[in-house]
Every structure is written in C-alpha cells, then in structure tokens.
LUMVO-566243 format. One record per residue (C-alpha): residue number from 1; residue in three letters; x, y, z. Coordinates in nm, 4 decimals. Example, Ala and Ser with C-alpha at 12.3 -4.5 7.8 and 13.67 -1.06 7.14 Angstrom:
! LUMVO-566243
[1 Ala [1.2300 -0.4500 0.7800]]
[2 Ser [1.3670 -0.1060 0.7140]]
This chain:
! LUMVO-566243
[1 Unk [0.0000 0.0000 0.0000]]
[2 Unk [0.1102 0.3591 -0.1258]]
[3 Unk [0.1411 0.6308 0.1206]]
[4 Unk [-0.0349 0.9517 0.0731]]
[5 Unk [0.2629 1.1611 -0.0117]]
[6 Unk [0.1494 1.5042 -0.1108]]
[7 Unk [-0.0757 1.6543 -0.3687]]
[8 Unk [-0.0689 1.7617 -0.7229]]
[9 Unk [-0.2015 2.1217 -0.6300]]
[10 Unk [-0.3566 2.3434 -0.3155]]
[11 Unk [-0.5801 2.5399 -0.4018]]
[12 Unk [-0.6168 2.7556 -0.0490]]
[13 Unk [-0.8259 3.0541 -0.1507]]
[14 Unk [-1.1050 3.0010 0.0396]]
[15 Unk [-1.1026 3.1677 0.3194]]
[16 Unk [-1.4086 2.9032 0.5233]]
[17 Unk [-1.4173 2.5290 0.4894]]
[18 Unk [-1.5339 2.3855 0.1475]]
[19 Unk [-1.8987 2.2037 0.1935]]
[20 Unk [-1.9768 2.1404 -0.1517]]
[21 Unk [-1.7906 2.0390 -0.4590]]
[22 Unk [-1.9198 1.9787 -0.8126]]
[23 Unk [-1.8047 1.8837 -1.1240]]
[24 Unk [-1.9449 1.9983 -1.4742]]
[25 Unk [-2.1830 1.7829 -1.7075]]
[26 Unk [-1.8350 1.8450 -1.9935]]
[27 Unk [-1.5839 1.7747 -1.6976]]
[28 Unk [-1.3973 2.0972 -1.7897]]
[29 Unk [-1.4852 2.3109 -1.4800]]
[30 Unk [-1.5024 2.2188 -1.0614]]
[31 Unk [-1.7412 2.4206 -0.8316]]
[32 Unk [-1.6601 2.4934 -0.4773]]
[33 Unk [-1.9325 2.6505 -0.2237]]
[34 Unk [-1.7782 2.7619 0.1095]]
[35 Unk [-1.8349 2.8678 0.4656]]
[36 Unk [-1.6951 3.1762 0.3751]]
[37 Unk [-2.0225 3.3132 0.1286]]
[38 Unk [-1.8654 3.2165 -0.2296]]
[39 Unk [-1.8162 2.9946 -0.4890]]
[40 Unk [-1.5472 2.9606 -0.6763]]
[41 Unk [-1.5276 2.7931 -1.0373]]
[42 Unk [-1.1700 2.5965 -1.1301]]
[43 Unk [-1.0686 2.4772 -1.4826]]
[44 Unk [-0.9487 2.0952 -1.4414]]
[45 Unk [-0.7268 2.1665 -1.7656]]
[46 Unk [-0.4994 2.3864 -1.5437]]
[47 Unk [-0.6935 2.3689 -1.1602]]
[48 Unk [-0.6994 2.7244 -1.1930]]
[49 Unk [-0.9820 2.9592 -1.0338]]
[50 Unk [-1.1374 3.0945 -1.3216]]
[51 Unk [-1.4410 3.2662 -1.0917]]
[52 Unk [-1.5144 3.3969 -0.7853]]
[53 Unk [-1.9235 3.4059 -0.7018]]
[54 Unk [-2.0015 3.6609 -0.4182]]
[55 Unk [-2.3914 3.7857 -0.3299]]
[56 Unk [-2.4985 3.5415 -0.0534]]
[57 Unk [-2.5424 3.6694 0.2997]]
[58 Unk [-2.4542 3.3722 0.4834]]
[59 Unk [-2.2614 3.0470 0.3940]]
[60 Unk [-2.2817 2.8257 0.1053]]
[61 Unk [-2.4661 2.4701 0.2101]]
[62 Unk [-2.4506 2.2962 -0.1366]]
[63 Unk [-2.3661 2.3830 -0.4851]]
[64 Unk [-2.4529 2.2437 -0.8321]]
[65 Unk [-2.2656 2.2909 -1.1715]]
[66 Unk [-2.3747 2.2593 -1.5456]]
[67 Unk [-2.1934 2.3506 -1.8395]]
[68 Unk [-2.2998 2.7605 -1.8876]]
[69 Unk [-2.4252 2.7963 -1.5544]]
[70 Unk [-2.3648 2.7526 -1.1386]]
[71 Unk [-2.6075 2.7406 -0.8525]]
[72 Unk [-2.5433 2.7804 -0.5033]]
[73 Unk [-2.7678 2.7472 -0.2080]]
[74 Unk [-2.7395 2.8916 0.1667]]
[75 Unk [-2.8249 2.9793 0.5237]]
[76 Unk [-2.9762 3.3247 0.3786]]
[77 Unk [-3.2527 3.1166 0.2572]]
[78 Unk [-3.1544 3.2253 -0.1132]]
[79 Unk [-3.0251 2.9886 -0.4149]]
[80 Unk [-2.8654 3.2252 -0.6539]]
[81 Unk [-2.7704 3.1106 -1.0293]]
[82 Unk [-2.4698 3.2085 -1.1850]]
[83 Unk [-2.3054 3.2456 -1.5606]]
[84 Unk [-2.0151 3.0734 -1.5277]]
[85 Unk [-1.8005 3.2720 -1.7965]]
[86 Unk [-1.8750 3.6664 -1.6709]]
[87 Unk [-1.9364 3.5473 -1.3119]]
[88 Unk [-2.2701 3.7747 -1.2459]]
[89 Unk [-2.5323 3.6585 -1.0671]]
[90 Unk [-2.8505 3.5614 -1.3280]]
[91 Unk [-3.1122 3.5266 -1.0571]]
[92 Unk [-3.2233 3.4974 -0.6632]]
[93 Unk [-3.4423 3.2549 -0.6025]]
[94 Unk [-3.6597 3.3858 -0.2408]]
[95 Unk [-3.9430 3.2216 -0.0883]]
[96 Unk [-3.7680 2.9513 0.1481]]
[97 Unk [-3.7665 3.1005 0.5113]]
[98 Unk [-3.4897 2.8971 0.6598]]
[99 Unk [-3.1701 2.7392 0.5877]]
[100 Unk [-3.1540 2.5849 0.1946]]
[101 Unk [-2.9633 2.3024 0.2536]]
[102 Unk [-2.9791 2.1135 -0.1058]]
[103 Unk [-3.0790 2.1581 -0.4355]]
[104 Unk [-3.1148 1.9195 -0.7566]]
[105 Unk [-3.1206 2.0558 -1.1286]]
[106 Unk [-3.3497 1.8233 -1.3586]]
[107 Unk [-3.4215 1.9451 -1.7269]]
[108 Unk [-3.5946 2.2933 -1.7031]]
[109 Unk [-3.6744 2.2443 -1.2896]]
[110 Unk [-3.4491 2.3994 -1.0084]]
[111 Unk [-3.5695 2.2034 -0.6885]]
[112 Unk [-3.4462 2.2947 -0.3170]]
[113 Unk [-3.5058 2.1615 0.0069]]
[114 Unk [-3.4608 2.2930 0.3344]]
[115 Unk [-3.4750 2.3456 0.6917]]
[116 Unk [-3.8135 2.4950 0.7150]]
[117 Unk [-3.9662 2.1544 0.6407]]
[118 Unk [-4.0526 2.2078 0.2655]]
[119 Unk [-3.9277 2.1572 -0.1048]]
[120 Unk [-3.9951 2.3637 -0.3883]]
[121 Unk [-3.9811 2.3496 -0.7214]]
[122 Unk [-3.8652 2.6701 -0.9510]]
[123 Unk [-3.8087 2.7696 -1.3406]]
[124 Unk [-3.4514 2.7699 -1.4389]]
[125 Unk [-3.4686 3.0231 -1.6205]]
[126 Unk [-3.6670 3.2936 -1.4264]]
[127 Unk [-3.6937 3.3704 -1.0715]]
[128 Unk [-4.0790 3.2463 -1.0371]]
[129 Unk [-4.0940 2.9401 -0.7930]]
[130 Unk [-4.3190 2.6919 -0.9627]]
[131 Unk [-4.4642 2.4766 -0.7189]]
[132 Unk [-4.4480 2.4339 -0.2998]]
[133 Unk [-4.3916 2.0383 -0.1391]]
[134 Unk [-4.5241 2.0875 0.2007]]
[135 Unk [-4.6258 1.8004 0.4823]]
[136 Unk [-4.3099 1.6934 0.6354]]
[137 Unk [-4.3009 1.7686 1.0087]]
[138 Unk [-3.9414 1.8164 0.9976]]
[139 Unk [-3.6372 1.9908 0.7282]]
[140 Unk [-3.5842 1.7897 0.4024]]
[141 Unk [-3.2307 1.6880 0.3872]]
[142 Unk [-3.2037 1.5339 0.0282]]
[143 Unk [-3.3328 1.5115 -0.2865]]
[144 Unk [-3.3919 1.2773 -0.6233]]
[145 Unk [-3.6043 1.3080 -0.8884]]
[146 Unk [-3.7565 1.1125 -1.1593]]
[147 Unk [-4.0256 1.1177 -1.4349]]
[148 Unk [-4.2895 0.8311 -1.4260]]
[149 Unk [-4.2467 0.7237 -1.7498]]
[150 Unk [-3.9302 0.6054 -1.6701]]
[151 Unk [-4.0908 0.3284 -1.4494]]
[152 Unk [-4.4578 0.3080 -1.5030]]
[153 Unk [-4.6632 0.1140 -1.7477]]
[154 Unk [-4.8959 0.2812 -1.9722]]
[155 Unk [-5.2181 0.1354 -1.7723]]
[156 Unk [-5.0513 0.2459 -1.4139]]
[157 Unk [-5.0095 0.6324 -1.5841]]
[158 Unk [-5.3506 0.6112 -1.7365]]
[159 Unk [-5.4560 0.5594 -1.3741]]
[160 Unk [-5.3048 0.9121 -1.2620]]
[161 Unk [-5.4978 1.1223 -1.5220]]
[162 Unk [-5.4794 1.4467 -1.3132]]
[163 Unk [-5.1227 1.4038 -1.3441]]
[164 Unk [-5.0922 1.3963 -1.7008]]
[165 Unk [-4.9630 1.7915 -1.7392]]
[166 Unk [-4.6321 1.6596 -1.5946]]
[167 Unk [-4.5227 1.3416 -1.5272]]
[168 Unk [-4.1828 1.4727 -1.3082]]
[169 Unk [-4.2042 1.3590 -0.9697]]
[170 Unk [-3.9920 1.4296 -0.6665]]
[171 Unk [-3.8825 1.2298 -0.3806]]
[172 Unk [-3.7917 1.3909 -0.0960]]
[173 Unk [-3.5836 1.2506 0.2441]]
[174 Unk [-3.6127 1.4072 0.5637]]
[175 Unk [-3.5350 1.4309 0.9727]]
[176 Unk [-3.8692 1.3128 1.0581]]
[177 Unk [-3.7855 0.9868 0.9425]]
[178 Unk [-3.9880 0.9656 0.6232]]
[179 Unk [-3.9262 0.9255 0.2357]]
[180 Unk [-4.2128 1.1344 0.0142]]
[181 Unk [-4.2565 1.1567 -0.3347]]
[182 Unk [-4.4540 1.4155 -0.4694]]
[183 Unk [-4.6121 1.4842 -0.8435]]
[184 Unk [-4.4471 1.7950 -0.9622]]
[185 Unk [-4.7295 1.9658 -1.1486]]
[186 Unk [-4.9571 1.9181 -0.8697]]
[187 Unk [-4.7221 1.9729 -0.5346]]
[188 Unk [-4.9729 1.6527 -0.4642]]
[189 Unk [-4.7796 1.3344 -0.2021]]
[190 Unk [-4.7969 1.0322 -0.4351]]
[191 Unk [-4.6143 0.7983 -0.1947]]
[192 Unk [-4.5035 0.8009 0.2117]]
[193 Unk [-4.2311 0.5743 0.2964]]
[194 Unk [-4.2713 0.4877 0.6327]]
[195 Unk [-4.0266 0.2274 0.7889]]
[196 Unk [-3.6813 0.4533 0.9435]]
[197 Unk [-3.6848 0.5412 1.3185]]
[198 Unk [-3.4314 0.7780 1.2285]]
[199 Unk [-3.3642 1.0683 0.9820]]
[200 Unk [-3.3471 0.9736 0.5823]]
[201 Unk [-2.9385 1.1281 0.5277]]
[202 Unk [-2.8919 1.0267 0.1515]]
[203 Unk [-3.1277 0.8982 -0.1393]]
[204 Unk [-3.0077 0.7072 -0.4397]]
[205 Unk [-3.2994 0.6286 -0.7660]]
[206 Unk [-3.2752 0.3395 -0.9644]]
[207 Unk [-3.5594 0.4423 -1.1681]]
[208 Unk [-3.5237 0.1398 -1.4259]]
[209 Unk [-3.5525 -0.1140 -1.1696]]
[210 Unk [-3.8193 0.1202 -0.9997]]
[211 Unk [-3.5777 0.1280 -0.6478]]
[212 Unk [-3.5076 0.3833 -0.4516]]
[213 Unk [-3.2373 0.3599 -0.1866]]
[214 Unk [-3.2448 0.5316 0.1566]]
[215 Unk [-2.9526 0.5337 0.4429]]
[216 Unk [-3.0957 0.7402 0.7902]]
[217 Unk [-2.9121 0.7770 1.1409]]
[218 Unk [-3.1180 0.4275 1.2518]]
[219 Unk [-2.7965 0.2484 1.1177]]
[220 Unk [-2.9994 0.0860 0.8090]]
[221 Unk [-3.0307 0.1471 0.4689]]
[222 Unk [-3.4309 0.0491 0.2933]]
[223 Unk [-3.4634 -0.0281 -0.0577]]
[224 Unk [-3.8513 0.0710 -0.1635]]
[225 Unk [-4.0326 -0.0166 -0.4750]]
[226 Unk [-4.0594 0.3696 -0.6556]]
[227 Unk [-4.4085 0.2603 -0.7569]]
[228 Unk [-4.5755 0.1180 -0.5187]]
[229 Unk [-4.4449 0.2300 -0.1792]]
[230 Unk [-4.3170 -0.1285 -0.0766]]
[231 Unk [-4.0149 -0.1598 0.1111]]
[232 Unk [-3.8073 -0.4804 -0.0065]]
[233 Unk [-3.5380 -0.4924 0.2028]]
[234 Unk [-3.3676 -0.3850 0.5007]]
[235 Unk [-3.0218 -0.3754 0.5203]]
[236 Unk [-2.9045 -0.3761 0.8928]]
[237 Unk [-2.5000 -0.4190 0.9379]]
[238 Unk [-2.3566 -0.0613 1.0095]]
[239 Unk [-2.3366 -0.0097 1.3895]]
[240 Unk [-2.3946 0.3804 1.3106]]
[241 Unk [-2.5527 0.6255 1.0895]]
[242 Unk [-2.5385 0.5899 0.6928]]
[243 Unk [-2.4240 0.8875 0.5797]]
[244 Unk [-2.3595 0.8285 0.2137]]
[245 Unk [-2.4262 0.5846 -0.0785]]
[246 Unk [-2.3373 0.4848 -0.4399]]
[247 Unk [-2.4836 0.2328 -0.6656]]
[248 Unk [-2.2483 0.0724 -0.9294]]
[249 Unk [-2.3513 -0.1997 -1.1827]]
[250 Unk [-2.5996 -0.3462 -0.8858]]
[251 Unk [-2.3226 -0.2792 -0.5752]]
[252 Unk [-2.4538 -0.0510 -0.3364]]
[253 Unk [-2.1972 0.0651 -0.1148]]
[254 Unk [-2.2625 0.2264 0.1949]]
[255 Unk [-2.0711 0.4868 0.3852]]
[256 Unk [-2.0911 0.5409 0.7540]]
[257 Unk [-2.0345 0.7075 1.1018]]
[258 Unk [-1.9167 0.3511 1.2193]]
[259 Unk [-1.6054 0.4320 0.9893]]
[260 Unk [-1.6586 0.1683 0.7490]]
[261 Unk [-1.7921 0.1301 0.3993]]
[262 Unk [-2.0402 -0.1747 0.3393]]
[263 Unk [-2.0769 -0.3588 -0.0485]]
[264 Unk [-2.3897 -0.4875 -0.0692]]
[265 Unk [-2.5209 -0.7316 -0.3856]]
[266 Unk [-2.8959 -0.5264 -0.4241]]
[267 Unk [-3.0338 -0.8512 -0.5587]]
[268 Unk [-3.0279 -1.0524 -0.2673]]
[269 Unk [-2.9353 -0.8030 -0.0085]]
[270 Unk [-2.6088 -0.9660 0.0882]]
[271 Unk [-2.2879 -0.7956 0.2367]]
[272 Unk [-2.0268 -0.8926 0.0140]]
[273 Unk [-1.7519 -0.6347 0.1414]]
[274 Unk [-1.6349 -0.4002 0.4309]]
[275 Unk [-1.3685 -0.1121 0.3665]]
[276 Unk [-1.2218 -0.0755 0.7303]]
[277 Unk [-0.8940 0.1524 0.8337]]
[278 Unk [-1.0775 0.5448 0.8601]]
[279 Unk [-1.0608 0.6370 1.1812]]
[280 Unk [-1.4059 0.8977 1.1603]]
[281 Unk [-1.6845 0.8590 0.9960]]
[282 Unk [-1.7408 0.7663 0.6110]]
[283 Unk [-1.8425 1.1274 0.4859]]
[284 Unk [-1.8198 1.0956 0.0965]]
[285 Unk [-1.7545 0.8183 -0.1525]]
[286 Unk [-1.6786 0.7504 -0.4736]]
[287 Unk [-1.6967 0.4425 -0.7434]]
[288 Unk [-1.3991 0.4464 -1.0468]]
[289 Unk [-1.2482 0.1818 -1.2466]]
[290 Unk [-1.2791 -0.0805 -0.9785]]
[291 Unk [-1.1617 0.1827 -0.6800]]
[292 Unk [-1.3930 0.2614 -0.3539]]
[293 Unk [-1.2308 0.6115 -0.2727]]
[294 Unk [-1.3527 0.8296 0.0199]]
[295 Unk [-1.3506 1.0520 0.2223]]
[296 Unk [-1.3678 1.0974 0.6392]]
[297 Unk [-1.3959 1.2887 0.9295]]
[298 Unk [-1.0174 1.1842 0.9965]]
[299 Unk [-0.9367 1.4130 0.7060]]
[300 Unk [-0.8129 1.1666 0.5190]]
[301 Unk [-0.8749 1.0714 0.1631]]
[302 Unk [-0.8545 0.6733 0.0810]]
[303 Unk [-0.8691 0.3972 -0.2532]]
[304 Unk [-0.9477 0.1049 -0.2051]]
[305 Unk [-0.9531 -0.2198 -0.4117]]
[306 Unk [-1.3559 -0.2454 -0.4572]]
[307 Unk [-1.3002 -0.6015 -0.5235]]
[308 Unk [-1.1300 -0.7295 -0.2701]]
[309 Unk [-1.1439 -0.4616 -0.0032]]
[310 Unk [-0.7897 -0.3824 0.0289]]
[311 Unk [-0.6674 -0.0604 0.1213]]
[312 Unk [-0.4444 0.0696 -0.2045]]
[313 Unk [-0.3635 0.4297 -0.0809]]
[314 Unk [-0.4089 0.7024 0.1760]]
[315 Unk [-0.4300 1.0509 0.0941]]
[316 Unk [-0.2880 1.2563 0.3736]]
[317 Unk [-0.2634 1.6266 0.4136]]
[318 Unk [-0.6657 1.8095 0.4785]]
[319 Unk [-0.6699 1.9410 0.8315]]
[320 Unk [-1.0271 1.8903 0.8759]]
[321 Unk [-1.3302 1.6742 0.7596]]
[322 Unk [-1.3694 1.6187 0.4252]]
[323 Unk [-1.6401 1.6895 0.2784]]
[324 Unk [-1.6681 1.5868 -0.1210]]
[325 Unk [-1.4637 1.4145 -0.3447]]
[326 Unk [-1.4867 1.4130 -0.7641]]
[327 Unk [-1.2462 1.2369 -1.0078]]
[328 Unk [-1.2071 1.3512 -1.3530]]
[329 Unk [-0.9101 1.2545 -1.6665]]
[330 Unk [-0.7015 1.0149 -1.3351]]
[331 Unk [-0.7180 1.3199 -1.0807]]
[332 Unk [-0.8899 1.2535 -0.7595]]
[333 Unk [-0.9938 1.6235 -0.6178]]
[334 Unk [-1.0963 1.6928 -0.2729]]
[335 Unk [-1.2749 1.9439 -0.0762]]
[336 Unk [-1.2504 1.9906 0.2796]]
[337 Unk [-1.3842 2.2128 0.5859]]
[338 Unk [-0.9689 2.3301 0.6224]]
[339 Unk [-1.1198 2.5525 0.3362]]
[340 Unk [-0.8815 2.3680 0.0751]]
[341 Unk [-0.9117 2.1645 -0.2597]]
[342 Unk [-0.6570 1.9342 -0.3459]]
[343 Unk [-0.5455 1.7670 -0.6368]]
[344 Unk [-0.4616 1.3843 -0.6184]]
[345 Unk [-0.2712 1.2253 -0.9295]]
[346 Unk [-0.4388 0.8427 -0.9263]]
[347 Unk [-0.2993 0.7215 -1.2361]]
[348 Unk [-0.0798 0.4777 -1.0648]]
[349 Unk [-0.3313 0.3270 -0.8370]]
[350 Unk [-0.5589 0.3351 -1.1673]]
[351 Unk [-0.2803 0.1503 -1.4315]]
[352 Unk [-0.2529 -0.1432 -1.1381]]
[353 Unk [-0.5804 -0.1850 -1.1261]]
[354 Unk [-0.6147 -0.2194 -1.5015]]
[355 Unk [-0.3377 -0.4676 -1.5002]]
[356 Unk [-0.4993 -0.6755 -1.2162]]
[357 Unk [-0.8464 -0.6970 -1.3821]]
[358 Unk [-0.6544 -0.7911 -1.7545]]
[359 Unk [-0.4788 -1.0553 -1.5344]]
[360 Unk [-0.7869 -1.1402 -1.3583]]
[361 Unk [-0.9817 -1.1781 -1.6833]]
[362 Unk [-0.7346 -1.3644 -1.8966]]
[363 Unk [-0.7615 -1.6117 -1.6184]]
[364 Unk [-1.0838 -1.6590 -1.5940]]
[365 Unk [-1.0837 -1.6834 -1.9534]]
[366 Unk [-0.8323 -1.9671 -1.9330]]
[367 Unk [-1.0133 -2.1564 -1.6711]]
[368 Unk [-1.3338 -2.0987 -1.8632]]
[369 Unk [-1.1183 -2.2333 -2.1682]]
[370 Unk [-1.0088 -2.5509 -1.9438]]
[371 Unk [-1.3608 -2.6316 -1.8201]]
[372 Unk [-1.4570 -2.6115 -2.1973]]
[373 Unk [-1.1866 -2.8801 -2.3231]]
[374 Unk [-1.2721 -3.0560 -1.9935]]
[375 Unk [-1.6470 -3.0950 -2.0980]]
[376 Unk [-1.5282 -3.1929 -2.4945]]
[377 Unk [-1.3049 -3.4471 -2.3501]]
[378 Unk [-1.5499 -3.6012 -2.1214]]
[379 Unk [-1.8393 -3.6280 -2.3504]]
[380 Unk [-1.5909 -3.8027 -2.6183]]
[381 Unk [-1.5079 -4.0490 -2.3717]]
[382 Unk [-1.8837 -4.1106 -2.2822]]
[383 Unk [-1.9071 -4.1566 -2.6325]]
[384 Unk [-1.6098 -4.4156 -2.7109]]
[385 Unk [-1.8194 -4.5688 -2.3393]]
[386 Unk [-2.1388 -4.5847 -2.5033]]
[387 Unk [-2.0538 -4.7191 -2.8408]]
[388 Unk [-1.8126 -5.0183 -2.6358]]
[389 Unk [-2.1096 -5.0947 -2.4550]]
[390 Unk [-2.3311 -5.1204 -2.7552]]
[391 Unk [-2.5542 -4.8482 -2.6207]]
C-alpha cells in the first residue's frame, strides 16, 4: 500500500471550509461553495480559479454545476444562479424562510429543500418558484427526482390522469424519518415511505428497476419499490448512521459514522464487502475503475480495491473533515472544511488496477477455456463408453 505523499495542487483561496464540490456535465470546470459566502469555479485543464461568485449573505450549504451555468444554495434562505463565464449573478431565487440546505437541477426544474420543512420546485430560467412540497413535520435533507415514465406502465399512468400535465415527480428525504414523493405539477404526495426510526441522510434512484435507496441515522439502509411504496429490504450491518451511498452496476456501497464502507449485492441483499482503516466517519464516496475512494472525518482521503477490499492508498494532508470528493481525466480532487481543494494524481493506483483486472480476466478466460476442453473431452469419452457398450 502507497502512502499519501502530497498533492498535485492546493488550491487555499477560500477563506471558510469547502462544503460542496461539483463537477461539470463536460468535466472541464469544478465548483466549490464555502463557509466563507462564495463559490469559486476551477478549470481541471490547469486547476486554476477561473471565478469567484459573491452575493450570498450567509454560507454556502450545497452547490450544483452545469456547463454555462452555477447554482449555489445557503443559510440566507436564497439559491442564486450564476453564468459561469462573466461570473454575475442571473437570478435569486426567495421564498424559502430557513436554511436551503440542497438543491437538484433536472431538465428545465431547479428544486431545493430545506430546513423549514418544505421543497420547492422553480423555473430555471426565471426567478418564479413553480410549485411548494409541504407536509413533512421536519427539514428535508435530500433530494432525487424522476419522471414516471421512466418506471410506469402505460395502464398504471392512465390511472393518474390528473397528473398527465407533468409526469416529473420528486422524492424527498427528511429528519422526521420519512421518504415522500410528490407529483411535480400538482405539489400533490404520491407515496409516504414509512419504515426509518431515524432521519433519511442520503437517497439514491434506480428508476429502471423502480428502487429507490435510503440510508438514515437508525444504522440501516431500505430499498422501496418507486411505484408502489413497498419496502423490499432492510439492510441492517452498520453499527452507526449511513451517511452516504453509491450504486455501481448493482453494488450498493454504503458509507458510515461507524467508519466503514459496506458492499452490498442489491439482488439478494447480501454484504459482500467491508472497507475498514478510517478512523471517523465515512463522509463521501466515490466508485472508479474498480476503486472505492472516500472521504472521512479523519481528514483523510482513501482507494481502495472495490473487489477485494484492500486498502491501495491514503491521501494525507486536509486538516479537517472532508467533505466531497470528484475524479475527472485520473485526478482525484478533494474538498474539505480546512477551506482547501486538493489535487490527487491516481494514475498509478488506476494503471494497477487495469493490469490486475486484464490478469484477472485472462484467467478466468483460461479456466473458462479448461472447463470447456474438460467438458469436450469427457463427452468423447462417454461416447467411445457408449458405443463399447453397444448403447
């Protein structure tokens, strides 16, 4: 196992930790969103600061990037949107009256959620908030969203008729332990998910296979049927909270404040995998090219072999938490409350891996290649048997 060393670049101009970090659609530009009010926007061609986004009265919760434009949410109660190439603020979005803690850009919709227990749902491209998700009893922490013809048949949407307008829905986790997914056009709860004893953390959709993923401060994780509201299974190994997931190729892994990452096979709802040696709790993770890397409390980045659960690296040098973690073109970036972004090179940890799945594969192959001639020998010598024997 590699040490950390040290990294590519620091990028120290925050001056507040770093809670947010997002990478663009293109993968040409980063987004920071800090404690200290701004956002900054960095090329990854030369993990520069190309932009420096200042209007919000309080600090930045969460941030989201596209290719032409930024968003940024905060403790003013404000989400502001941004042109990434002049820098000038485009448009305040006002109506939440507490903390905006998270936001989600789908198609033409802006949707936020926050502390004073609602979502909402506003036009992109004007100011005008669209449509109000009210009925949880406490704040809404995350968000997904989906549109139902992604999952339902034609006779289940000819059953929601008053729908028919828009067929976007949103689901929506929060601290009073519930899942809700809500009908856009309407503002209208379509499902409750009823089933955590403790707040919903993190959401992940799997709207082909109509799941929806939940991890919540009760130590579990629930997988639900999108559709009907069903919860499927339960998955109950982390001795604390589940703070993040990612689902890869039907692998659900499962960060958490019991300092481990969980694998999990979604199909039968077996542990396959733990990723021990952080000493905090699992804040962030990350799925690439057969590497599990996150990110902890201990402020400490880390790969892992996904496979086998090895620890491949450690990536030593954040003061503090950290917070988010993106990998673009072999560069593992990281964002931290020290108020710093640093640059990883991976490509070393990445070329092994490469050569241990080529190795892994050609020897499957061969064994697959064995058992063939195996089988072709075997049935020629029940045949020489059978025609001895007359049969």
């Amino acid at each position: 196992m590699g040490n950390g060393g040290s990294a590519v670049k620091v990028c120290a101009d925050h001056q507040g930790g770093i809670n947010w970090l997002s990478l663009s659609p293109d993968g040409q530009r980063l987004l920071t969103g800090s404690e200290d009010g701004t956002a900054r926007l960095w090329s990854t061609a030369d993990s520069q600061c190309h932009g420096h986004f200042q209007g919000h009265e309080s600090y930045i919760t969460f941030c989201h990037l596209e290719n032409e434009a930024a968003f940024t949410c905060s403790a003013d109660h404000t989400i502001r949107k941004w042109d990434v190439m002049t820098g000038q603020c485009l448009a305040i979005y006002r109506g939440h009256t507490s903390i905006v803690n998270r936001i989600l850009v789908a198609k033409d919709y802006l949707f936020s959620g926050s502390y004073d227990r609602t979502a909402r749902c506003w036009s992109v491209d004007k100011e005008k908030q669209i449509q109000e998700f009210r009925g949880h009893r406490n704040c809404v922490l995350t968000l997904a969203h989906y549109s139902s013809k992604d999952v339902l048949e034609e006779e289940e949407e000819e059953e929601e008729e008053e729908e028919k307008v828009s067929r976007d829905l949103l689901v929506t986790g929060s601290t009073d332990c519930t899942v809700k997914v809500w009908w856009v056009s309407s503002g209208r709860c379509y499902q409750t998910l009823l089933g955590h004893t403790g707040a919903v953390l993190c959401l992940i959709l799997d709207a082909p296979n109509r799941e929806l993923f939940s991890g919540s401060t009760d130590y579990t994780i629930r997988t639900w049927n999108i559709v009907t509201g069903e919860q499927l299974k339960v998955f109950k190994e982390h001795q604390g909270s589940v703070i993040c997931l990612e689902l890869v190729n039907r692998h659900l892994y499962s960060g958490s404040a019991d300092r481990t990452v969980k694998c999990w096979l979604v199909d039968t709802g077996e542990r396959i995998q733990t990723y021990k040696a952080h000493k905090h709790s699992v804040s962030t993770l990350k799925y690439h090219a057969g590497i599990l890397f996150t990110g902890s409390g201990d402020a400490c980045a880390r790969a892992f072999n996904s496979k086998s659960g090895v620890l491949q690296k450690i990536f030593r040098g954040h003061k503090f938490i950290i917070n988010c973690i993106q990998i673009h073109n072999e560069l593992l970036y990281t964002a931290s409350h020290d108020g710093t972004l640093r640059i990883w090179d991976i490509r070393g940890i990445c070329k092994r891996n490469k050569r241990r799945l080529k190795k892994e594969r050609s020897a499957q192959s061969r064994s697959s290649q064995k058992g063939s001639l195996s089988r072709l020998f075997n049935n020629k010598v029940g045949c020489i048997v059978q025609q001895e024997n007359g049969e």
